[in-house]
C-alpha positions as CSV (number, residue, x, y, z in Angstrom):
1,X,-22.9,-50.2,0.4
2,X,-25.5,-47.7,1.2
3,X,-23.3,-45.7,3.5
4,X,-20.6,-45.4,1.0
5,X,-22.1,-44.0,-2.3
6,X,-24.0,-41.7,0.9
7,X,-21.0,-40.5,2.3
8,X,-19.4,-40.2,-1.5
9,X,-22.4,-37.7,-2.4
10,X,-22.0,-35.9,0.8
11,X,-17.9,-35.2,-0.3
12,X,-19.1,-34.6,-3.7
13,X,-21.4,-31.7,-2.4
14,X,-18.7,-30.3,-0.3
15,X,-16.2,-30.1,-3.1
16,X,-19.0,-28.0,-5.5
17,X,-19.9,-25.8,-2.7
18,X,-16.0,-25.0,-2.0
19,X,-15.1,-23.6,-5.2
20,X,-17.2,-20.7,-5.5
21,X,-15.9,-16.9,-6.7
22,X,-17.3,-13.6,-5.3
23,X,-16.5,-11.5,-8.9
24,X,-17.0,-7.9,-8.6
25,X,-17.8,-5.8,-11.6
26,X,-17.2,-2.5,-12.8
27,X,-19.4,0.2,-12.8
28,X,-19.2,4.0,-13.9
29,X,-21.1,5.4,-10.2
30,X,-18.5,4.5,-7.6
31,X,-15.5,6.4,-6.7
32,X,-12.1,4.1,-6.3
33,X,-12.0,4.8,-2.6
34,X,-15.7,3.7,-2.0
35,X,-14.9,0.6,-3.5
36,X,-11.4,0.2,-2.1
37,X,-13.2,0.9,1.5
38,X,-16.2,-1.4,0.4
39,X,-13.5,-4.2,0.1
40,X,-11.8,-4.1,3.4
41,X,-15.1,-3.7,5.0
42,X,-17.0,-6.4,3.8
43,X,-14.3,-8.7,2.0
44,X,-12.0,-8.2,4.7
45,X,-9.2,-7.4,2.2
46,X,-5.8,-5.5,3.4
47,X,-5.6,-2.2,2.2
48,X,-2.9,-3.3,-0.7
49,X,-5.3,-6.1,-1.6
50,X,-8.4,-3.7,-2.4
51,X,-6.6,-1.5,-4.5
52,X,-5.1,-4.0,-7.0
53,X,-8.5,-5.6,-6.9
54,X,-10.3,-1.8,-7.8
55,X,-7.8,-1.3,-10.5
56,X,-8.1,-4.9,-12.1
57,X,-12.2,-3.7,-12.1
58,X,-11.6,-1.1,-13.8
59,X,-8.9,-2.1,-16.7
60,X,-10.7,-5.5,-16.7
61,X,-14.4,-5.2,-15.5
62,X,-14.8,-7.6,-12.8
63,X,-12.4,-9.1,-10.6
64,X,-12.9,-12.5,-8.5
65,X,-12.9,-10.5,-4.6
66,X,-12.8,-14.3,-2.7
67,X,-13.3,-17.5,-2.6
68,X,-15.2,-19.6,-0.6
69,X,-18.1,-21.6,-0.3
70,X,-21.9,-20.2,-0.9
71,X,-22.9,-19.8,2.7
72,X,-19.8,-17.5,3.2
73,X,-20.0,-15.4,0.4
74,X,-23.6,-15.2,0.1
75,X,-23.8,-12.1,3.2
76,X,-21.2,-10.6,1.2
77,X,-22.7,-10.1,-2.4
78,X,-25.4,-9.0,-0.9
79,X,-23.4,-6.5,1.5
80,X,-21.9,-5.0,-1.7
81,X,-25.2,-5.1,-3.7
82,X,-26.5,-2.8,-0.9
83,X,-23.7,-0.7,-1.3
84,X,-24.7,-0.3,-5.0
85,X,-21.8,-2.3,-6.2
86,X,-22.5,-5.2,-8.3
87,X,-21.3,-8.8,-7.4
88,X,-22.0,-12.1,-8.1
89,X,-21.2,-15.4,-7.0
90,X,-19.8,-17.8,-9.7
């Protein structure tokens, strides 16, 4: 019975740690080719992909990047917060 509810936390924590957003957010410093760059560098985005995400930062102020699970998109946020964009993992 041990092994069960055990194995049933273990899915649980797999499920939570799945479903997590890399949301970038506008800012007034960056140029749309930095960012656009920034995406297919880090994100790994197609060329196409980065720019709809830029403009849907800029008309809407953030934009979910990727998903993923934490240990993923964890190097990531940090890669574009050291690029002095601003992203967060939700």
């Amino acid at each position: 019975m041990a092994e069960v509810k055990e194995l049933e936390l273990v899915e649980n924590e797999t499920k939570v740690d799945k479903n997590r957003t890399l949301v970038l957010y506008n800012d007034d410093v960056n140029t749309f080719e930095f960012v656009i760059d920034s995406l297919v560098k880090i994100c790994k985005h197609e060329l196409m992909q980065a720019e709809q995400c830029t403009w849907i930062v800029h008309y809407n102020g953030k934009c979910s990047v990727k998903e993923g699970n934490f240990r993923d998109l964890r190097p990531m946020r940090q890669a574009l917060s050291e690029k002095g964009l601003t992203a967060k993992i939700h």
